[in-house]
Backbone as a ProteinNet text record, in pm:
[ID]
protein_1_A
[PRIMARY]
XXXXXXXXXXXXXXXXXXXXXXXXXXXXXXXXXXXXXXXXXXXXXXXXXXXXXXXXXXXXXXXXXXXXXXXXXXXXXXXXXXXXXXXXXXXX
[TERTIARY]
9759.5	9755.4	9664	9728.7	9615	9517	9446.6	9328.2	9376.2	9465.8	9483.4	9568.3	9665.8	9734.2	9627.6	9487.7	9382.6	9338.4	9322.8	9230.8	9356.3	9493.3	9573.3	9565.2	9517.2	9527.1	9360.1	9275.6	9164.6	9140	9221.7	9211.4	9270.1	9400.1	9508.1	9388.3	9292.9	9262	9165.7	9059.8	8947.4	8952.6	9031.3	9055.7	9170.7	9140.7	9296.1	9200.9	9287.4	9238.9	9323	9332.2	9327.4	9374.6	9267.6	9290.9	9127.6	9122.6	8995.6	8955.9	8879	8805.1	8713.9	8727.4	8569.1	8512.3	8364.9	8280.8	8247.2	8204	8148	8028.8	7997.8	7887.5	7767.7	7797.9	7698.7	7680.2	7735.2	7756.3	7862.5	7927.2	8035.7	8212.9	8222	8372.8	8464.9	8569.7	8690.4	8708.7	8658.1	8695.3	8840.3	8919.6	9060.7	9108.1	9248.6	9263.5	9282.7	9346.4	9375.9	9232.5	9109.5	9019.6	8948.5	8950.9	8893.9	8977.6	9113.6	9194.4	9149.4	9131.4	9110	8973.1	8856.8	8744.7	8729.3	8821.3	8807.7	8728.7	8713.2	8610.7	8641.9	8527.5	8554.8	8441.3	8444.6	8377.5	8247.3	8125.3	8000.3	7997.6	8067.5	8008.3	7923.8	7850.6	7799.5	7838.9	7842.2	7849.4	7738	7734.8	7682.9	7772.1	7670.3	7696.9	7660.9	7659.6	7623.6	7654.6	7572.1	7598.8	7587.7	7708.6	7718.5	7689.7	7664.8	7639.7	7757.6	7754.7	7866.2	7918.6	7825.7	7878.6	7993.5	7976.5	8133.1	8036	8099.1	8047.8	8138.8	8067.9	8135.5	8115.4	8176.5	8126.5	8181.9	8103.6	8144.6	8091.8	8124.6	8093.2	7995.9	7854.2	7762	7767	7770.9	7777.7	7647.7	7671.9	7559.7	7443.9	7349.3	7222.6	7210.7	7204.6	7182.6	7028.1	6990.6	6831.8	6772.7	6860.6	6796.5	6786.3	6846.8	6819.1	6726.6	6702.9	6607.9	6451.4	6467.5	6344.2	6261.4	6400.6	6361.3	6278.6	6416.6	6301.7	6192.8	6151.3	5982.3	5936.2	5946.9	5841.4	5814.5	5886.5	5854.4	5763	5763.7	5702.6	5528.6	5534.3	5366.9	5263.9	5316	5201.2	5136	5254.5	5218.5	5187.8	5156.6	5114.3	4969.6	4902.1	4714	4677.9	4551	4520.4	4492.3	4477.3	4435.9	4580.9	4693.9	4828.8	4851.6	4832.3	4867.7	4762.8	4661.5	4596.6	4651.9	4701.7	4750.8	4855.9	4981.2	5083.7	5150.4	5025.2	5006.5	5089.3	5080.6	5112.3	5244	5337.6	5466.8	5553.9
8966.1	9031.1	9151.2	9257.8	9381.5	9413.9	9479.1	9538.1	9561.4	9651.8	9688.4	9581.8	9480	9337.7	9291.8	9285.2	9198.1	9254.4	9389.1	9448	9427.5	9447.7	9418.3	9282.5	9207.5	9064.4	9010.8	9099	9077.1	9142.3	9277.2	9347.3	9300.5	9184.4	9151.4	8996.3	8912	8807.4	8820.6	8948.1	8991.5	9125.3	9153.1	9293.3	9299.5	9145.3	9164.2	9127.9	9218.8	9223	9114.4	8999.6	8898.6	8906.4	8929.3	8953.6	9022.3	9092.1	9140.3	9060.6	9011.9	8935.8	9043.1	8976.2	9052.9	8943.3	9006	8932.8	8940.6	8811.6	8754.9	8799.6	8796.2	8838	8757.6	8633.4	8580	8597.9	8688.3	8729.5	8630.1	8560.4	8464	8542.6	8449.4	8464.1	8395.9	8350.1	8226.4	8279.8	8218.6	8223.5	8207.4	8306.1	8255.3	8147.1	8094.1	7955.9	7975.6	8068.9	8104.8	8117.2	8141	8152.1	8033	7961	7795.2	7696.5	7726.5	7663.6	7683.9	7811	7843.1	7766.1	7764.6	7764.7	7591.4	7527.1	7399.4	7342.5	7438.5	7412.1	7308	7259.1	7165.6	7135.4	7130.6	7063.8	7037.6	7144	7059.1	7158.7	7246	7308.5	7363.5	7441.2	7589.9	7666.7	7780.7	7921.5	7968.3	8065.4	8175.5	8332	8386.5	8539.9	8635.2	8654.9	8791	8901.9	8976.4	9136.8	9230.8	9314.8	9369.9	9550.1	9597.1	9751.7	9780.9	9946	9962.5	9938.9	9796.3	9733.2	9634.1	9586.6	9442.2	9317.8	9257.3	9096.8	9018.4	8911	8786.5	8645.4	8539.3	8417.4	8327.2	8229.6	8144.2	7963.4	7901.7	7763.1	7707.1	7685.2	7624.8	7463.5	7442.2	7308.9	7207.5	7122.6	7004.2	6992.5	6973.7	6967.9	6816.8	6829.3	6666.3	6656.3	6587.9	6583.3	6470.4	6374.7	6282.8	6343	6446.6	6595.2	6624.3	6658.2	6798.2	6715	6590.9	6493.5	6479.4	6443.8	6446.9	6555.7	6678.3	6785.6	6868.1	6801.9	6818	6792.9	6628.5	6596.6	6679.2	6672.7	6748.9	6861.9	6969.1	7029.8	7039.1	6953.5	6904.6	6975.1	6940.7	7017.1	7170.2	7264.8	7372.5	7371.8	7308.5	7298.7	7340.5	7337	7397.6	7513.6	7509.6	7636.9	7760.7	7723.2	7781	7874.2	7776.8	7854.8	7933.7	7908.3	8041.5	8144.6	8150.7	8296.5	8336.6	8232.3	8331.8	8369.3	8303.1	8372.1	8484.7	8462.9	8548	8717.1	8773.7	8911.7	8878	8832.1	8817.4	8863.7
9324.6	9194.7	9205.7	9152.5	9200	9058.4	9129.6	8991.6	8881.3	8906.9	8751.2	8644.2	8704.9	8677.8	8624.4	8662.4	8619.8	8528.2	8469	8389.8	8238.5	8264.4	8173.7	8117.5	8198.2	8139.3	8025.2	8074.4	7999.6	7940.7	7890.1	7771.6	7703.9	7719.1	7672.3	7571.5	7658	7623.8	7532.9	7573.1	7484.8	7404.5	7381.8	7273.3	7191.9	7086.1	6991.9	6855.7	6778.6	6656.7	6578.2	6556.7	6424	6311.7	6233.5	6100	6075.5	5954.8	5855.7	5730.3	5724.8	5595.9	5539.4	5373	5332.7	5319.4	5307.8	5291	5170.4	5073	4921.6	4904.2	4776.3	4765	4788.1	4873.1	4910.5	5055.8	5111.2	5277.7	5322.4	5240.7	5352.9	5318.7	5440	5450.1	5517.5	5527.1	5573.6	5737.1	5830.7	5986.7	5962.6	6041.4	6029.9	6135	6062.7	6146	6224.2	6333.6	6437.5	6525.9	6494	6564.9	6539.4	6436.7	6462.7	6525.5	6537	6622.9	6771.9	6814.9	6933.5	6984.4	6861.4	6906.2	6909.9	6857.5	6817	6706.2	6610.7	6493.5	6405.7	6376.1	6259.9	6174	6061.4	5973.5	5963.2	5950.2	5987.6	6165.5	6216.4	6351.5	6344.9	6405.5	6422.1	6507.4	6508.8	6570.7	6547.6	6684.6	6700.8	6707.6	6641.3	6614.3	6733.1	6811.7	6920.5	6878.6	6827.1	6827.3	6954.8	6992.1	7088.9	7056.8	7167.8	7182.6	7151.1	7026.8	6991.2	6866.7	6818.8	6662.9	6693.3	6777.5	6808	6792	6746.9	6728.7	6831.5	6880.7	6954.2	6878.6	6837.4	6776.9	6884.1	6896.7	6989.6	6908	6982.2	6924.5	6965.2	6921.4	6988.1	7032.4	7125.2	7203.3	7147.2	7100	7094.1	7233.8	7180.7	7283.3	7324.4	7452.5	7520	7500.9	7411.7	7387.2	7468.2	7530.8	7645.5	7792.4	7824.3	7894.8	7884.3	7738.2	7778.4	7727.2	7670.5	7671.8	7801	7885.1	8057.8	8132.7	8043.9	8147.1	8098.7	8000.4	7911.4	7978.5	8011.6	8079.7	8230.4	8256	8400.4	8390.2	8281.2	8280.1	8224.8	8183.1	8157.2	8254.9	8365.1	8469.7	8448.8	8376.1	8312.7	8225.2	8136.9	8041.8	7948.4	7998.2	7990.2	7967.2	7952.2	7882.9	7995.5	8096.3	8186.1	8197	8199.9	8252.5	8159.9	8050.2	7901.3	7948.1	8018.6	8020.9	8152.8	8273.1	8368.4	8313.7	8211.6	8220.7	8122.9	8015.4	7928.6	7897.1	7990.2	8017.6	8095.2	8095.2	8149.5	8025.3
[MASK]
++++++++++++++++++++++++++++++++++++++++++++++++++++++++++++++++++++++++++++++++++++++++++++

């Protein structure tokens, strides 16, 4: 498949316009079904908003957090933890 076959196919996947909503006067507005279908939305999700250079937005579906994960990898980090390490790392 050559370059340019490839560049047709991802302008084709990431540059289609949908539909236009307005927005209420409370800032909301109806995700269309076609993009909660895609995204698998339901009831109670969240999204995220990414604003891109240019003025383009991206929304995507935020994934649930494995909190017995990231309980785990707290702990691990304890060792950095002190006061000493906040003044070396301070200026980063």
């Amino acid at each position: 498949m050559g370059l340019s076959h490839s560049r047709k196919i991802l302008t084709t996947l990431f540059i289609r316009h949908l539909s236009s909503r307005k927005v209420s006067s409370k800032g909301q507005m109806t995700i269309p079904a076609e993009i909660r279908e895609n995204l698998q939305l339901k009831t109670g999700d969240t999204v995220s908003w990414d604003l891109k250079l240019g003025g383009s937005v991206s929304v995507c579906k935020v994934r649930p957090l494995d909190i017995d994960y990231i309980s785990a990898l707290s702990g691990t980090l304890s060792e950095w933890n002190s006061a000493e390490d906040e003044d070396a790392y301070r200026d980063l």
